[in-house]
N, C-alpha and C positions, 0 to 999 in steps of 0.2 A: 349424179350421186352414185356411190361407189355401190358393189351389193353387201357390204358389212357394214356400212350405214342403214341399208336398208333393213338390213337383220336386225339391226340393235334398236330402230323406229319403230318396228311391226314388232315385234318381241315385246317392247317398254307400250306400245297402244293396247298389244292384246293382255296382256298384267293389268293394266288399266281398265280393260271392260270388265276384265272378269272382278276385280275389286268391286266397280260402281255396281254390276250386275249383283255381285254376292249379297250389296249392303243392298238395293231395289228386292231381293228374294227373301233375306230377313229381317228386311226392313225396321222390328223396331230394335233389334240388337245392334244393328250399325247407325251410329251416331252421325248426324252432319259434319261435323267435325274431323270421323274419322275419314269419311268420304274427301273432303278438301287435305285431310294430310296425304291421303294417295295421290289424288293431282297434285300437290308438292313436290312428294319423290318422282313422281313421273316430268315434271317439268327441270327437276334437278339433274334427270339425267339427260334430257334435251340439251341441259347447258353446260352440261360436261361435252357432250358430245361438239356443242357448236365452239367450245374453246380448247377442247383436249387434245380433240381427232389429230390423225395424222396428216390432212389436210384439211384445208376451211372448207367446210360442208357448205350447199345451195342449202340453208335455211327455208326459204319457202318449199321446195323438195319434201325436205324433211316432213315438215309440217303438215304436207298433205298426204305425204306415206303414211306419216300418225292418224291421220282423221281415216283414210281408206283403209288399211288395217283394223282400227278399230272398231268401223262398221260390217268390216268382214268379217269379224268375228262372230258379230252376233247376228248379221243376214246378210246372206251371200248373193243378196239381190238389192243392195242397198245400194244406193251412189252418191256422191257428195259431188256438187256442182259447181265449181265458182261463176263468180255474178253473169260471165260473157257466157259461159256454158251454157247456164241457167237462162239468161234469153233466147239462149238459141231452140234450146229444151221447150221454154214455150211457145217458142213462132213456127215448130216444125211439129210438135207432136199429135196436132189435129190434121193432119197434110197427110195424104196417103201420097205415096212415093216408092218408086221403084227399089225393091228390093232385094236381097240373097236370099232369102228364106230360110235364116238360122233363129233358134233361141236359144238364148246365152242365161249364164250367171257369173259368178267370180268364185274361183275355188284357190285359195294360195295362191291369192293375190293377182292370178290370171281370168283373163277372160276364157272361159270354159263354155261348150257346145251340149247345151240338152238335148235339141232336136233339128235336126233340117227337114224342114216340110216337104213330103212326096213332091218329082215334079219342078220342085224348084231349081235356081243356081248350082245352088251348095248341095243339095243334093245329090244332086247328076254329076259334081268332081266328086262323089263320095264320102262326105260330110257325116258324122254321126255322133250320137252324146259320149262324152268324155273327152271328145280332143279340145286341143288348148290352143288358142288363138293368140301367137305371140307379139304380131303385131297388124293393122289397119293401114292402107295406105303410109306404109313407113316407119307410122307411131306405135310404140310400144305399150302392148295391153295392162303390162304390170301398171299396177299402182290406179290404172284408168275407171275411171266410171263410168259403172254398166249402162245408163242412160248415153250415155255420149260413145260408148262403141258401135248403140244402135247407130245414132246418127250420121256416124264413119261410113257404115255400111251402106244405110240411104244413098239416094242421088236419082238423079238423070233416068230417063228408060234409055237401055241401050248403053250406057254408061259404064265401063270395068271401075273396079276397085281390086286391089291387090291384099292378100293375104297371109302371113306366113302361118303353118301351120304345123303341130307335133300331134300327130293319129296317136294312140295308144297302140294302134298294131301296126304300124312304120315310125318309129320314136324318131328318126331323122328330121331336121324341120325343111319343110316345103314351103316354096311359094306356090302360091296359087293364084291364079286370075278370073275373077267371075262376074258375069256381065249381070249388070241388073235386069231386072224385069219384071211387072207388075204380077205378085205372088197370089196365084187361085188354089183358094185352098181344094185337096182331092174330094171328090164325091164319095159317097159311100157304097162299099163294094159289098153284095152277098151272095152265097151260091148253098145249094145241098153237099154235102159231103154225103160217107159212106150212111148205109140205113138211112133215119129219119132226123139226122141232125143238120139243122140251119146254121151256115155261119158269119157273120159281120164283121168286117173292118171297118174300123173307125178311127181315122187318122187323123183329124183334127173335128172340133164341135164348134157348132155356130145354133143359130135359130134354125136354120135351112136344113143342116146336119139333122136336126131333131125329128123334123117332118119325113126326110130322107131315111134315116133308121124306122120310123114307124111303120112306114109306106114296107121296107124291108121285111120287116117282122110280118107283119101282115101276109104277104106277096108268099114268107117259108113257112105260115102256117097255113095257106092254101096248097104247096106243092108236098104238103106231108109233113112238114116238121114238127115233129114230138120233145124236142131239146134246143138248146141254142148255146152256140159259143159267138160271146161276145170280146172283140179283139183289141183293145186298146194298147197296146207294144206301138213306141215312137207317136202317140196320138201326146203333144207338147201344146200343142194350141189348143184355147179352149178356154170363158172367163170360170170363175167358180159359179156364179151366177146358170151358167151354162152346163156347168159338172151337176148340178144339182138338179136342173129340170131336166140332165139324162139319166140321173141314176131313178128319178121319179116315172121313168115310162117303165121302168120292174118293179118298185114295192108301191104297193096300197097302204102300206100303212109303216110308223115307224120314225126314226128322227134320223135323216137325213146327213147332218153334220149341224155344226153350231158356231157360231163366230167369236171373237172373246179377246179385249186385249185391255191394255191398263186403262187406257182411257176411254175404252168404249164397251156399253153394257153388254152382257151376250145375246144374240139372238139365235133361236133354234129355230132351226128348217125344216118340217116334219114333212112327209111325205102325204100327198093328195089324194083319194084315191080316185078320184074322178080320171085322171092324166096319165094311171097305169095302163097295160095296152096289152099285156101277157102273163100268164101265170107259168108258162111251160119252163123246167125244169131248166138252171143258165147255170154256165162257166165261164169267168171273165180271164182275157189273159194279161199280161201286165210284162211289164222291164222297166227297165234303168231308163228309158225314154219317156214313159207316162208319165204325165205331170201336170199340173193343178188343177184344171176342171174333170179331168178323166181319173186324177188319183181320187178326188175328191167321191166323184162313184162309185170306184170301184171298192172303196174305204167302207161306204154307206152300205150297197151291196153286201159285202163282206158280213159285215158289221151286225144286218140285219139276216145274216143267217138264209139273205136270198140267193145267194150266189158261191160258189168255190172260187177263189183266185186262183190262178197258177202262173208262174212266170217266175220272173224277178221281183226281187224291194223294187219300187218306184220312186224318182229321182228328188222327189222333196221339196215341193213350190205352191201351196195355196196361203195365200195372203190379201190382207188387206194393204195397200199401199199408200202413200198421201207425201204430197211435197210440203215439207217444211222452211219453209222464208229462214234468213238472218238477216241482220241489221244490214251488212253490204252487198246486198242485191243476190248473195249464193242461196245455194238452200243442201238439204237435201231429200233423198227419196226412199222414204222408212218406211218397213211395214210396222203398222199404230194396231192390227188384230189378224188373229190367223183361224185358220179354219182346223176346228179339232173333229177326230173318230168318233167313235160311238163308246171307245176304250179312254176316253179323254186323254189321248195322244194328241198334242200338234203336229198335221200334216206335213207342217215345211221341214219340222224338227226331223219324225222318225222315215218319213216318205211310208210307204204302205207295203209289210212285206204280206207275201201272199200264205193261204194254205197250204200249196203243193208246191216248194220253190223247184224250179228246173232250169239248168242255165241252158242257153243260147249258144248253138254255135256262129263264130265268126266270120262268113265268108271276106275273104278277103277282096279288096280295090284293088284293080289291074294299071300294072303304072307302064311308062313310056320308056323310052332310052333314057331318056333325060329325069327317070325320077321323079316325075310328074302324073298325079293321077288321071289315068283315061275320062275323058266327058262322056256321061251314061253309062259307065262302070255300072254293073252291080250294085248300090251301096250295101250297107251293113242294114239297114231295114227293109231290104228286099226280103218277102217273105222265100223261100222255095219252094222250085218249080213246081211241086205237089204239096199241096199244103198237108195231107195227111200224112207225110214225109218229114214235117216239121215236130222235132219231141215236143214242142209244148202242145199243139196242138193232139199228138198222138196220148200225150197224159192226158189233157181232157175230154175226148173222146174216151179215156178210160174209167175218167172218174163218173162221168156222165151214163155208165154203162148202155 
């Protein structure tokens, strides 16, 4: 399928959401009726297109440009599966398997990089959020669903897969080669800075993460810590369920976040105070990397007035998610409720900008003769070599007086 086909499919699907969407927002202003006449015109220009074009279009193509398009639209973490997909989806998603240690979404229509896990593959060729993942083992990310680029990645231990890739700070696209290998996620790192400040990375949250940071906290208010910066920059892994019992070891009290979608009632998360663990004065940091159980924190945090952010907006992912069957064996993978602020903002909507925004600088990936990024490169989430040498860091050690 040509890409002016493709423009006029994604074009005619996203006029389409946003129709169905408008009449779901003012629901009783928009009539059933008028809902069925926009799928009309929407299918009218399907068949302009399948009998007009300049050539005879791949119909099925189309078709699932229209359906991915239009879930791109309204969540960029949606995927549509046909039926062989969709078994595979289920025979492989309980399977832990060697992997690259990326998390993806879909942004225009491509498969898009939120985070590569410290440590991992994709990391170490210097992997980081915003590049664009043009194609998997050959196949082409457009149009693909995000369910199934995981599975691309999957495989074997010890096993390459092939990537081509567009860095936002080398726009050239690259192939790349990265072996899989069973992904541990980083422990969590803390040290004193200058004076009496304690401070914590936290690069991805688990249950173990949780004990790990406490154990931390604990350990920097025995070597004097009077303050704490708390570092969530590139922490992508993490459930919400997880975001939530870490932003609860800083407030005693407070509502946490809330869930809420059309078909499910809301539930509010308030904070425990039995499960708090410090009262000492905190500054969370944040970027374009954090995302869903860490944004979801750092939000609460925020939110409750316990915390200063500094950083970046954060990259916009806490949801509820659930596969939806069709009649012939496809489905797809929708979020049905998301997790809102304390501002009654949807998380995945605004992502979390911070108090004090401070951009990041770049370091650059070191590449080869051949154009190809060095293995163990620096990545672009390498903190530097002195952390009080990093502005965000140096801003909240200011704000934190």
């Amino acid at each position: 399928m040509t890409s002016r086909i493709k423009y006029f499919v994604v074009s005619s699907s996203t006029l389409l959401t946003v129709f169905l969407l408008a009449g779901s927002v003012f629901g009783q202003g928009a009539s059933q009726d008028d809902t069925f006449k926009h799928i009309g015109v929407f299918s009218e220009v399907v068949g302009y297109i399948e009998k007009q074009y300049v050539e005879e279009p791949d119909m099925k193509s189309v078709t699932l440009g229209a359906l991915d398009g239009m879930l791109e639209a309204i969540d960029p973490f949606a995927s549509y599966l046909n039926a062989d997909q969709y078994r595979d989806y289920q025979k492989n998603k309980d399977v832990k398997r060697a992997d690259v240690g990326l998390v993806l979404s879909k942004r225009y229509g491509m498969v898009v990089v939120v985070d590569a896990i410290p440590g991992s593959p994709a990391a170490k060729a210097g992997f980081s959020t915003g590049d664009m993942i043009e194609s998997i083992k050959g196949v082409a990310t457009r149009d693909m669903p995000l369910a199934y680029a995981y599975m691309l990645l999957q495989g074997d231990l010890a096993s390459d897969v092939e990537l081509s890739v567009v860095r936002a700070r080398h726009p050239e696209p690259q192939t790349v080669k990265l072996t899989r290998a069973n992904i541990v996620l980083p422990a969590i790192e803390s040290k004193m800075l200058v004076s009496d400040v304690g401070y914590i990375n936290v690069n991805s949250l688990s249950t173990a993460h949780l004990k790990e940071v406490t154990d931390a906290v604990k350990q920097l208010q025995k070597n004097g810590a009077k303050k704490l910066i708390v570092d969530v920059r590139y922490c992508g892994v993490g459930t919400p369920e997880e975001g939530i019992a870490f932003a609860n070891l800083f407030l005693k009290s407070g509502r946490i976040t809330y869930l809420k979608g059309q078909r499910v009632a809301q539930q509010n998360f308030d904070a425990d105070p039995s499960k708090d663990i410090t009262d000492l004065p905190l500054a969370v940091l944040t970027n374009r990397g954090t995302a869903d159980g860490a944004e979801i924190a750092a939000a609460a945090l925020m939110g409750n007035k316990r915390a200063q952010l500094i950083g970046e907006r954060t990259y916009g992912d806490a949801a509820q998610r659930k596969a939806l069957t069709m009649e012939d064996g496809s489905a797809i993978i929708l979020s049905v409720a998301k997790y809102y602020a304390q501002d009654g903002k949807a998380i995945q909507d605004t992502g979390v900008t911070p108090d004090k925004l401070v951009a990041e600088a770049e370091p650059a990936v070191t590449y080869d003769e051949n154009d190809q990024p060095i293995p163990d490169a620096k990545p672009q989430q390498t903190q530097p070599q002195k952390l009080e040498d990093d502005p965000v860091v140096k801003k909240a050690l200011e704000v934190l007086g």
